[in-house]
C-alpha positions as CSV (number, residue, x, y, z in Angstrom):
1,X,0.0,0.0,0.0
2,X,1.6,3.6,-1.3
3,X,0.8,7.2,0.3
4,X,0.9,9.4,-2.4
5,X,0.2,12.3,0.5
6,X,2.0,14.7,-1.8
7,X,0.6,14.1,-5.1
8,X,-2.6,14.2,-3.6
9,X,-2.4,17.1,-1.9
10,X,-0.5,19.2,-5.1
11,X,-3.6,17.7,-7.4
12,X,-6.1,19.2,-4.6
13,X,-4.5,22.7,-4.6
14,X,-4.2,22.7,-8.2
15,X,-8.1,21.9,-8.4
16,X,-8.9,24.6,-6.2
17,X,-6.8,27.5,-7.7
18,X,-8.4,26.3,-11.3
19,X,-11.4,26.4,-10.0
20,X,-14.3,28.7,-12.5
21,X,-15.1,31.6,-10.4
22,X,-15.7,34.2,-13.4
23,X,-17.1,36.8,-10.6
24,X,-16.5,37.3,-7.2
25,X,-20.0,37.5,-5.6
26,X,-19.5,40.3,-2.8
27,X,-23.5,40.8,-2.0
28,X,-23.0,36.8,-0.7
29,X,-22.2,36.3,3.1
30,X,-20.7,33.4,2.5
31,X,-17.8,35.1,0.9
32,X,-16.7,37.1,4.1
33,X,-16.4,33.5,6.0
34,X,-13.3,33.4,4.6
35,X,-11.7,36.8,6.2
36,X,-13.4,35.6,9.2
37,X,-11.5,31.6,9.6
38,X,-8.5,34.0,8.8
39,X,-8.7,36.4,11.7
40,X,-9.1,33.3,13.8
41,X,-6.1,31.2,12.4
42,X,-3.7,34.4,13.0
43,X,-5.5,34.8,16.7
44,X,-4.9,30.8,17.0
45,X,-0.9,31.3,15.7
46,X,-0.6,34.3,18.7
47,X,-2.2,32.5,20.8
48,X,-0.1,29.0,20.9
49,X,3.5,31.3,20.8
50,X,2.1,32.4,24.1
51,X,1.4,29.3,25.2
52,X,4.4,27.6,24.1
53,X,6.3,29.7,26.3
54,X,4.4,29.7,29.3
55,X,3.9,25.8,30.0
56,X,7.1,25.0,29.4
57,X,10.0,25.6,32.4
58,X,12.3,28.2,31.3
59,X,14.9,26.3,30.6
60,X,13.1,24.1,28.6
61,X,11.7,26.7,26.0
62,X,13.0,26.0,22.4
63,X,12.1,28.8,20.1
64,X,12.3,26.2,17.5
65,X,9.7,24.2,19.0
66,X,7.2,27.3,19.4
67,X,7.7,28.0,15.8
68,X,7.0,24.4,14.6
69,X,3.8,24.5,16.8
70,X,2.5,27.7,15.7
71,X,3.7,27.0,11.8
72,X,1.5,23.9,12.0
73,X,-1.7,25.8,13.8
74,X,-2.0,28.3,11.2
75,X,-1.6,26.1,8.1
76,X,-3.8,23.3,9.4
77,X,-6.7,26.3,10.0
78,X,-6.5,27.8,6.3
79,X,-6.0,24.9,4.6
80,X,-9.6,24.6,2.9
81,X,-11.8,27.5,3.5
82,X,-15.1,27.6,5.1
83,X,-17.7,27.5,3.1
84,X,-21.7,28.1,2.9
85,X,-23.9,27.0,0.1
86,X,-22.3,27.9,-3.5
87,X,-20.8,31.1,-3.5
88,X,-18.9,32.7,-6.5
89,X,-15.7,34.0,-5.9
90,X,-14.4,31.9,-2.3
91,X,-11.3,30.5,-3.6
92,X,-10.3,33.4,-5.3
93,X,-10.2,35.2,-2.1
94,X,-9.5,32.5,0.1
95,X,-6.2,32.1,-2.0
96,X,-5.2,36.3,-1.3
97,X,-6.2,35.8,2.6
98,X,-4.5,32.7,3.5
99,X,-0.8,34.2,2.8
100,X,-1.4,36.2,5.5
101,X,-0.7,33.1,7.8
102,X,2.7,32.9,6.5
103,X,3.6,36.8,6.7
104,X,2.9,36.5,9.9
105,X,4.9,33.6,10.9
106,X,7.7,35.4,9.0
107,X,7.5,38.4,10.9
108,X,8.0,36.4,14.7
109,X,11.1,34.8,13.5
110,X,12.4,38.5,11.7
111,X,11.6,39.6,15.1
112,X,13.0,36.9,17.4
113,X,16.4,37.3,14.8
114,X,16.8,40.9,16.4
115,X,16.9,39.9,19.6
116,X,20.0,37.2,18.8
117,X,22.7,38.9,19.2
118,X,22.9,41.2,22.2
119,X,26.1,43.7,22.5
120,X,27.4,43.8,26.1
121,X,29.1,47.3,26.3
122,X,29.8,50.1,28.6
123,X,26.5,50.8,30.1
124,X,26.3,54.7,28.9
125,X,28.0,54.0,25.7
126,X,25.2,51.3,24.9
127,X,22.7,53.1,26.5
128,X,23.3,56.2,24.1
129,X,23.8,54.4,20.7
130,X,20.2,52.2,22.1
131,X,18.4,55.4,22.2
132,X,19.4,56.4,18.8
133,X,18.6,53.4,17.2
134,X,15.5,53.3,18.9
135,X,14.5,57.1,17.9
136,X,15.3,56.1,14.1
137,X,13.0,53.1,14.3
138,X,10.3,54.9,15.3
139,X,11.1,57.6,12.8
140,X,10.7,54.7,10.3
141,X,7.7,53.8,11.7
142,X,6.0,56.8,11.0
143,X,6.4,56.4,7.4
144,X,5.3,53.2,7.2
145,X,2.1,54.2,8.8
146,X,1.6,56.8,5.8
147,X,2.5,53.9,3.6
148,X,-0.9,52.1,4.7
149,X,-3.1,54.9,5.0
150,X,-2.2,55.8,1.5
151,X,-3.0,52.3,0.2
152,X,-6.5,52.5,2.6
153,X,-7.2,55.9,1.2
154,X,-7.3,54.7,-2.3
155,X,-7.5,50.8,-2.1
156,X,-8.0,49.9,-5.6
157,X,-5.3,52.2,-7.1
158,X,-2.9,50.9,-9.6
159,X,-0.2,52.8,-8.2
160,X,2.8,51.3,-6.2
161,X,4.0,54.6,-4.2
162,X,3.0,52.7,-0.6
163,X,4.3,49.6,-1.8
164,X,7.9,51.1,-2.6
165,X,7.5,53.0,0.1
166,X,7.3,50.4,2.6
167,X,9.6,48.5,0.8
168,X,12.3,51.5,1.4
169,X,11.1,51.8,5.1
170,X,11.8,47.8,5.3
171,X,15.3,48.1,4.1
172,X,16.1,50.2,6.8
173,X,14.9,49.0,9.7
174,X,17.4,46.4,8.5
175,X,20.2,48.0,8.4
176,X,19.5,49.8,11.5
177,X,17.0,47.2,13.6
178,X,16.1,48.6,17.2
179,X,18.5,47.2,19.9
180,X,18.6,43.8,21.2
181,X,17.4,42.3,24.6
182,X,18.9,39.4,25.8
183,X,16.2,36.5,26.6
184,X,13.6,38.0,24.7
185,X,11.4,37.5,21.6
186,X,7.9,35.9,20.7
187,X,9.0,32.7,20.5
188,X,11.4,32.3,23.4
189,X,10.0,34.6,26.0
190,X,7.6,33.8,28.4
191,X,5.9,37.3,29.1
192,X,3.1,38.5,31.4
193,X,-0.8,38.2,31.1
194,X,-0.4,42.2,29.8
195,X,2.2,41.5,27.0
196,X,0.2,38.4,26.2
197,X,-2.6,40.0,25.6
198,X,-1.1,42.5,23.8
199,X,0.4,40.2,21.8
200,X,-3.4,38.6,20.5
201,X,-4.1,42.3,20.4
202,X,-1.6,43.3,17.8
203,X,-2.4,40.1,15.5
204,X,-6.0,40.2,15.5
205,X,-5.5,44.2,14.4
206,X,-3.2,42.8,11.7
207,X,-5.6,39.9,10.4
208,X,-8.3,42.7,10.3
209,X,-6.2,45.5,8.3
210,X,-4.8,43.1,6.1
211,X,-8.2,41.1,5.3
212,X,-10.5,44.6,4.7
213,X,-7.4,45.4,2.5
214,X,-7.7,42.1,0.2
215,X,-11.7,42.8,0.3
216,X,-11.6,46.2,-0.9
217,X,-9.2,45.4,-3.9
218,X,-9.5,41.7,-4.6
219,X,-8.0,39.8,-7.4
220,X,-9.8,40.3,-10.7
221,X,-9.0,36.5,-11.6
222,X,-7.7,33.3,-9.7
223,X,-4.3,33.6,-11.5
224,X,-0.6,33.8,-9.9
225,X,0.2,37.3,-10.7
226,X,-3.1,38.8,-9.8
227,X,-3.0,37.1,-6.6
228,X,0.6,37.8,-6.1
229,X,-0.3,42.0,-6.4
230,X,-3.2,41.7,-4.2
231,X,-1.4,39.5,-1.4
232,X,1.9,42.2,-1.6
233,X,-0.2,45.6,-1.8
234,X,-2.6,44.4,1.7
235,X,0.9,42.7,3.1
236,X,2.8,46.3,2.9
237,X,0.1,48.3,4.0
238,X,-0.3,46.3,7.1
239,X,2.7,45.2,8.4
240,X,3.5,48.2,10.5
241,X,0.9,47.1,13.0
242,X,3.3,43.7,14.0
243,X,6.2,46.5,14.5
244,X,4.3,49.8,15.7
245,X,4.4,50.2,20.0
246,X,1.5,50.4,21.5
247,X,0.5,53.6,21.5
248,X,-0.4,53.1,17.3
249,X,-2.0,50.3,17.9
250,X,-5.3,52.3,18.0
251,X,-4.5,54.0,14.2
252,X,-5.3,50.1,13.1
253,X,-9.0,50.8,13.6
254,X,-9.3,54.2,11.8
255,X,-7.1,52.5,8.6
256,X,-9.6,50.1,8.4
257,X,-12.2,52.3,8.6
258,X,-10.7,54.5,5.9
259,X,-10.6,51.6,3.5
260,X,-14.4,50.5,4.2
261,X,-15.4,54.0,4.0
262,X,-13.7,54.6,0.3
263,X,-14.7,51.3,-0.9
264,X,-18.2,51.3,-0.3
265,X,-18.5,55.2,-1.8
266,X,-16.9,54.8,-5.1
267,X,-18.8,56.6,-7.5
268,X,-20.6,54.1,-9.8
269,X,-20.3,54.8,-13.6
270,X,-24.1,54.6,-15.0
271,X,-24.2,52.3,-18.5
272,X,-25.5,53.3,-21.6
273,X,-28.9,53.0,-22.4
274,X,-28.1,51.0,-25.5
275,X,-25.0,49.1,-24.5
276,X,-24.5,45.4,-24.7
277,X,-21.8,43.6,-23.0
278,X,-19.6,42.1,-25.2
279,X,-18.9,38.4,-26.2
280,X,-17.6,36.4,-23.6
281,X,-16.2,32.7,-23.3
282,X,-19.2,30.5,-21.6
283,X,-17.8,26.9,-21.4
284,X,-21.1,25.6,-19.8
285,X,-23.6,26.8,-22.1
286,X,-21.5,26.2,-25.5
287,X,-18.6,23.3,-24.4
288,X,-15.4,23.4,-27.0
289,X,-15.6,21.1,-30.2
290,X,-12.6,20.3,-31.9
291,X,-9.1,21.3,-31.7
292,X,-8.6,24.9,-30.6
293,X,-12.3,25.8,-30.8
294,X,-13.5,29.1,-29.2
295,X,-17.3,30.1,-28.9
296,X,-17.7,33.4,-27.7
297,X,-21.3,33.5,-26.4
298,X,-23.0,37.1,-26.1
299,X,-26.0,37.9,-23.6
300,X,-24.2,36.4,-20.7
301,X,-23.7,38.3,-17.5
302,X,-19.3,38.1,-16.6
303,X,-16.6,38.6,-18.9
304,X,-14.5,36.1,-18.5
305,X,-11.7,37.5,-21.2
306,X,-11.4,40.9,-19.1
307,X,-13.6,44.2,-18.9
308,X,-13.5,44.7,-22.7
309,X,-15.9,47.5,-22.5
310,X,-19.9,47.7,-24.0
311,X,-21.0,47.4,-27.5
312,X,-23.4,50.2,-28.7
313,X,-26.2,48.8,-30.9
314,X,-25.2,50.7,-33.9
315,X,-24.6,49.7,-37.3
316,X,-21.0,51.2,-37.6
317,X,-19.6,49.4,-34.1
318,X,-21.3,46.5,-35.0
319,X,-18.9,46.6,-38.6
320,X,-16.3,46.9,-36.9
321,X,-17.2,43.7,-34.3
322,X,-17.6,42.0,-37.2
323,X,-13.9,43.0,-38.4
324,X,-12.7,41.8,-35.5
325,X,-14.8,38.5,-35.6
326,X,-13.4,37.8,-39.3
327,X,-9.5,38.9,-37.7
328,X,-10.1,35.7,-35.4
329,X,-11.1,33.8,-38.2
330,X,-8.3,34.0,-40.2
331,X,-5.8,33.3,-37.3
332,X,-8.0,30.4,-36.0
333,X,-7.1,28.5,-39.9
334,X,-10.6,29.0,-41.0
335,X,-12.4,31.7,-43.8
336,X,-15.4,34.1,-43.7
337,X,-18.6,31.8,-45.1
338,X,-22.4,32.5,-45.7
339,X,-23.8,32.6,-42.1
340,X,-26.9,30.2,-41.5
341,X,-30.2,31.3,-41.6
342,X,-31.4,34.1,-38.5
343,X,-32.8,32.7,-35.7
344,X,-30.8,29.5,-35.2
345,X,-30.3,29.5,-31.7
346,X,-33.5,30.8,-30.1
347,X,-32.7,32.7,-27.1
348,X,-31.8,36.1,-28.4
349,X,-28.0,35.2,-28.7
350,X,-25.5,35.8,-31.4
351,X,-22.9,33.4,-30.7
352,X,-19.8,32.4,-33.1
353,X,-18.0,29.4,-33.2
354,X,-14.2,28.6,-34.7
355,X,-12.7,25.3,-34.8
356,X,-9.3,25.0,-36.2
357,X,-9.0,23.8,-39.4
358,X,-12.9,24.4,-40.1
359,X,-15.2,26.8,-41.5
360,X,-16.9,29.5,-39.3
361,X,-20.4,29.2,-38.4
362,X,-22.5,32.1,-37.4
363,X,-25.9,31.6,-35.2
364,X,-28.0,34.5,-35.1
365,X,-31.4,35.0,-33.2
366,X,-33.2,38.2,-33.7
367,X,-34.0,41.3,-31.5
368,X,-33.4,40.4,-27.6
369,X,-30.2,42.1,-27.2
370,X,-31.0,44.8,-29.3
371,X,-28.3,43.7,-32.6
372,X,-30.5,42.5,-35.9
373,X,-29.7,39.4,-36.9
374,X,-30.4,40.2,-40.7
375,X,-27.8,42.9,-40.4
376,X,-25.3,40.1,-39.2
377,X,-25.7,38.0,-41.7
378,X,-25.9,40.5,-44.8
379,X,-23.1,41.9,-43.6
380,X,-21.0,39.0,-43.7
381,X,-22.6,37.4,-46.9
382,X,-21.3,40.6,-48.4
383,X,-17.8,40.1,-47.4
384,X,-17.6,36.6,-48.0
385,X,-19.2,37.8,-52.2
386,X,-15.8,40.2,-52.2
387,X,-13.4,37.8,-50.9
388,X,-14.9,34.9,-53.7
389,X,-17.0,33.0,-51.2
390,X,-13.6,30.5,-50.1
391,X,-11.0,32.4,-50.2
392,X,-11.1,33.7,-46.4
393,X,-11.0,37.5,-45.3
């Protein structure tokens, strides 16, 4: 008998992040489940570092050992998201939350690192060059604030001024990292029932700014580079709150509240009386046939291909659509041929289908989306007349 734990397990994530979510469905409760079993699996993380230290005798506690315990906490907890009925868009999110359980992890061993090597000088000599350093991180810390009230201000912005930002303010608290303490640290020290709580404090604020980040500019698609944006711009905006003292701790609230505020009062653009959304890829309604097929379907709801814009109902634009339709042709192997008859598929589509190697077929059905199917097919019986009838566009 084999375990094939780890081919299992790769297959299973694959399926997930393939999974067809062409919309994320935000007007779903089901959907904010996910920033929810987040929240609690960072809470869960803080909560067993604590722990770890405070069962054990002193000289028993193993930073290694807290780290393994709380490493395997957090990834057990996010490792399939909660789910309630059939909601669009879970995994999509699910997959830009769920990094935020190893960000964090990341940030206790950064932080345990600094305390590693402690200098033993001359007490005023240390003293002096500790206040210093201390005064500069601070200084830094400042900035990085700004850095994530910036991104919460404008949350869906394509600009990366807070993400550099953070990423300069980053590079210097490394070169010059706040003074060391010896036997200190999340993961080795075994602090009171204030720090601990502190300590929950601080990671459930970062769980909430980081997850209301991800919400108000989530990934447009279930795709590595669109997550990878989403997961670094909510990641930089919130990782001040695992370095700020405690007297920031209660700017965590107000960026949060910034971010719901903006998102939920963005102006909505009105739609043209007479637009149609363009054609779209629908895999259920119209499955591929043959090699390299494509059917765009039009009257659908998503766009699948991107947010190609809307389609007046005019003669002229519909030309033009037409061009376009006859461009894919051509690079698809096939040529422009008499369409069938109007009113092929009746449910006030106009769908297209290509198949590599094979002639184009055009389905149209009259007046529900406002294009005329007559004018379709005149249109490209015309074309296929000048271009000889076989001879392609």
């Amino acid at each position: 008998m084999r375990l094939e734990t780890l081919r299992t397990f790769t297959e299973q994530l694959h399926d997930e992040a393939m999974e067809d979510e062409r919309a994320i469905d935000f007007d779903s409760i089901g959907l904010y489940l996910a920033g929810l079993q987040v929240c609690f699996a960072i809470v869960c993380c803080s909560s067993a570092s604590v722990l770890c230290c405070w069962l054990m005798p002193p000289a028993a506690i193993s930073a290694v050992r807290t780290l393994a315990i709380t490493t395997v906490i957090g990834f057990m907890l996010v490792r399939k998201p909660l789910r309630v009925g059939k909601t669009r868009g879970v995994m999509t999110v699910f997959n830009a939350l769920r990094p935020a359980i190893a960000i964090y992890v990341l940030a206790l061993v950064l932080e345990q690192l600094v305390h590693t090597c402690v200098h033993l000088g001359d007490g005023a000599d240390a003293e002096e060059h500790g206040a210093l350093r201390r005064g500069v991180y601070h200084v830094i810390l400042v900035f990085l604030i700004i850095s994530g009230f910036l991104r919460a201000k404008n949350p869906r912005s394509e600009s990366d001024h807070p993400f550099l930002l953070t990423m300069f303010c980053l590079l210097a608290i490394a070169v010059l990292p706040p003074p060391a303490a010896a036997r200190t640290g999340p993961l080795c020290q075994p602090t009171s029932l204030l720090g601990a709580g502190e300590r929950i404090l601080r990671a459930l604020l970062f769980a909430a700014v980081y997850v209301v980040l991800v919400y108000s500019a989530a990934p447009n698609r279930n795709i590595s580079n669109e997550l990878f944006i989403c997961v670094a711009r909510a990641a930089a905006s919130s990782l001040w709150v695992l370095g700020a003292s405690s007297w920031a701790l209660p700017l965590a609230p107000v960026q949060v509240g910034v971010a719901l505020w903006t998102r939920l009062h963005e102006p909505n653009v009105p739609l043209p009386a007479d637009a149609t959304p363009l054609p779209y890829y629908n895999s259920e309604q119209a499955p591929l046939t043959g090699r390299g097929a494509m059917t765009p379907e039009l009257g659908g709801s998503d766009v699948e291909l991107g947010d190609l814009g809307l389609l007046p109902g005019d003669s002229e634009s519909l030309k033009l659509a037409l061009a376009g339709v006859r461009s894919i042709g051509v690079a698809g192997g096939g040529g422009a041929h008499s369409p069938t008859s109007a009113g092929a598929s009746g449910n006030g589509q106009l769908s297209f289908h290509f198949a590599h190697g094979q002639v184009p077929t055009v389905r149209t059905s009259a007046a529900a989306s406002g294009l005329n199917g007559a004018a379709v097919a005149a249109v490209l019986a015309r074309e296929s007349a000048c271009n000889g009838g076989a001879g392609g566009v």
